[in-house]
N, C-alpha and C positions, 0 to 999 in steps of 0.2 A: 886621493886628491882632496885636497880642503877645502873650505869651504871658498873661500877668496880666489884658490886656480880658477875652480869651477866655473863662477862666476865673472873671471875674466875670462877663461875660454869660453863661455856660450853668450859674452858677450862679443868678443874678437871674432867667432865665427858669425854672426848674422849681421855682424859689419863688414867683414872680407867678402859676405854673400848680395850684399847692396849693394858692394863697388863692383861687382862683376856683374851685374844687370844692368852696369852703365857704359862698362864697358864696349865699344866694337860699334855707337851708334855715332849719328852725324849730329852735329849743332842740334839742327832741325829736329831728328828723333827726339831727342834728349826733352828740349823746351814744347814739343806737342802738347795742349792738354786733350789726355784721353778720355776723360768723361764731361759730365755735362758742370762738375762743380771745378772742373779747371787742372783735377790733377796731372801731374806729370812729375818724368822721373827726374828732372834734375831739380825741380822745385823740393821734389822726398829729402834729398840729398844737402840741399840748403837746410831744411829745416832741421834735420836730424844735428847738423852743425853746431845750431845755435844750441838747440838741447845738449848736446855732449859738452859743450865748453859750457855752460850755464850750470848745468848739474853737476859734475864732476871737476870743472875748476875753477870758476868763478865760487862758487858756494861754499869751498874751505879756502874763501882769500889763496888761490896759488893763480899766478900772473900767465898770462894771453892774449893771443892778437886780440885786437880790437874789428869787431864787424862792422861794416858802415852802417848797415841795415839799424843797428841799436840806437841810432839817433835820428830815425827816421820815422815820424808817428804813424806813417803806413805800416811798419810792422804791425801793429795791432788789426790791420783792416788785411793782412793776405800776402804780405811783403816779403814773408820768407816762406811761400810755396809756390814760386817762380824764380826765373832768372831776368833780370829787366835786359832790353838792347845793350845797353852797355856792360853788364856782367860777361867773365870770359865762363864756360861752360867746365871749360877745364882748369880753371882756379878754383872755381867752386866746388869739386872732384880735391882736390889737391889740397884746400883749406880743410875737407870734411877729414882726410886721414889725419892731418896734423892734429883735429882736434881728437879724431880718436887714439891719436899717438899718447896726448897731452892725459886724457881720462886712464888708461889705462896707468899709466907712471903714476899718475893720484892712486887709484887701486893699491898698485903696487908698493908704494910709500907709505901710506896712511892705514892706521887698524879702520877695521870695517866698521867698530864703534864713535868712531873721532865725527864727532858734533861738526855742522859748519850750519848756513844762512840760508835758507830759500832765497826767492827773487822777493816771493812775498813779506819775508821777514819772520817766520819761521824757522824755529830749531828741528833740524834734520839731522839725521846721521848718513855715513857713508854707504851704510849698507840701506837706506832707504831709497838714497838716491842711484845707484849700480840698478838695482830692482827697476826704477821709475824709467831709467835710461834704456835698461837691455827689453821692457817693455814695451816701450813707447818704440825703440828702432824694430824689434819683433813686429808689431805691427804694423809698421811703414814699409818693410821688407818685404811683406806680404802683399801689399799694395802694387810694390815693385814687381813680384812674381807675375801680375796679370798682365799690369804697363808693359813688360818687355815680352811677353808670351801675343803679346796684341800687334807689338811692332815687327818684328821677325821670327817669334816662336821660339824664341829660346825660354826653356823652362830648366826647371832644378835652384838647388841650394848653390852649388859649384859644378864646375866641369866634368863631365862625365857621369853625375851625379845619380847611381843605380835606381832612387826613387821617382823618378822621372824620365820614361823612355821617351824618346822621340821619333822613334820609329812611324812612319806617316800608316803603315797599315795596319800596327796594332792600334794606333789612338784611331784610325776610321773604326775598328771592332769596338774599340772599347766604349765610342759614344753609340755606336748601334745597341751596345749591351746596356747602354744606361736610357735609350729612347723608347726600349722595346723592343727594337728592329730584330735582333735575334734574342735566344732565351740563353739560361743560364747554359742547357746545354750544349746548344751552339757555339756560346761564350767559353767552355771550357773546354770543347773537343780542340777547339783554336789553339787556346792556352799550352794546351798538351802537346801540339803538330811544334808549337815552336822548336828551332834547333838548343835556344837558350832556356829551357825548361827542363828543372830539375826536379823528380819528387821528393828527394831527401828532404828536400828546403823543407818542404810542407810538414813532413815528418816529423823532422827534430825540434819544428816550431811548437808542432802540439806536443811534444815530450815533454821542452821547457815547459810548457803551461799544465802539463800536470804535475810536472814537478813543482813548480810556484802555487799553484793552486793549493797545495797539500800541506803551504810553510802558509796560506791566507791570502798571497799577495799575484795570483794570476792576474791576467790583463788578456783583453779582447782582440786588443789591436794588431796589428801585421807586423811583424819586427821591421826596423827601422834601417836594417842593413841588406834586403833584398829586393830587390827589382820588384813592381807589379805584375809583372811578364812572369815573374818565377811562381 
């Protein structure tokens, strides 16, 4: 995969993964702010908006709706991380794919060196801005991960999503294993009684990492395709 797939697939995935945190809630859900500085998820969702059509098609001169909010000088004081009374919940849902329809066709048309404008007036390339964008929704994404884990408990990137159980008695174990409550080896005789527990997993994890180890390039972390359970 080249450099540009790449790029557009891990950016199409943590925008397919925003829209499905907004998924399945009411008006109300949506527009909640859950902390104390006002966030909520469909304010995430407006704002990622304007960043996608601003970075990725405004910025090489290619044409786009027009959002009200831009001629609005409350944009600058908070204006697009809510939805006012009269915005509909689900246009603002609906505006954001188009724009991320619109970014991605730029991607896909344009070399990832072709020059365009900041908002500031700055000379940017493409690939500066895909970066700034898949960024900046990376960590609005993750924002969303809590917001929706707060409002009903849905956690994961996507449906099904093996790095993410929901199972209501392994996450009681596993905050017991993170509070003290029982120890590691409480925590792991558990791990083991599961019917979804497999040791090979573990096995052939450490094999890859001596085998990486031995080319310079092991890594610490838990492979990214097995369950926590596993």
């Amino acid at each position: 995969m080249d450099e540009k797939a790449q790029l557009l697939k891990h950016l199409g995935d943590v925008q397919q993964s925003l829209l499905w945190k907004v998924e399945g809630l009411s008006d109300a859900e949506l527009r909640r702010p859950m902390t104390d500085t006002g966030t909520n998820l469909i304010g995430i969702v407006k704002h990622l908006t304007g960043i996608t059509y601003g970075y990725l098609v405004s910025a090489f001169g290619r044409e786009r709706e027009a959002l009200p909010i831009e001629d609005d000088e409350e944009l600058f004081f908070g204006l697009d991380l809510w939805a006012t009374p009269d915005e509909s919940t689900d246009e603002i849902v609906a505006v954001y794919r188009r724009a991320c329809a619109a970014g991605a066709r730029t991607i896909e048309e344009l070399d990832l060196d072709t020059s365009g404008t900041h908002h500031s007036g700055s000379t940017v390339t493409l690939r500066e801005m895909v970066l700034t964008v898949l960024l900046d929704t990376t960590r609005h994404a993750g924002h969303a991960d809590v917001l929706r884990e707060l409002v009903d408990g849905r956690v994961g990137n996507r449906p099904g999503d093996p790095m993410s159980p929901d199972d209501p008695e392994y996450l009681r174990m596993y905050r017991a294993r993170i509070t003290g409550e029982i120890d590691r080896e409480a925590w792991m005789a558990y791990v083991k009684s599961r019917p979804d527990y497999d040791p090979s997993v573990w096995r052939e994890h450490r094999a890859r990492q001596e085998t990486h180890s031995q080319g310079g390039s092991g890594s610490a972390g838990r492979p990214s395709d097995v369950s926590t359970s596993e």
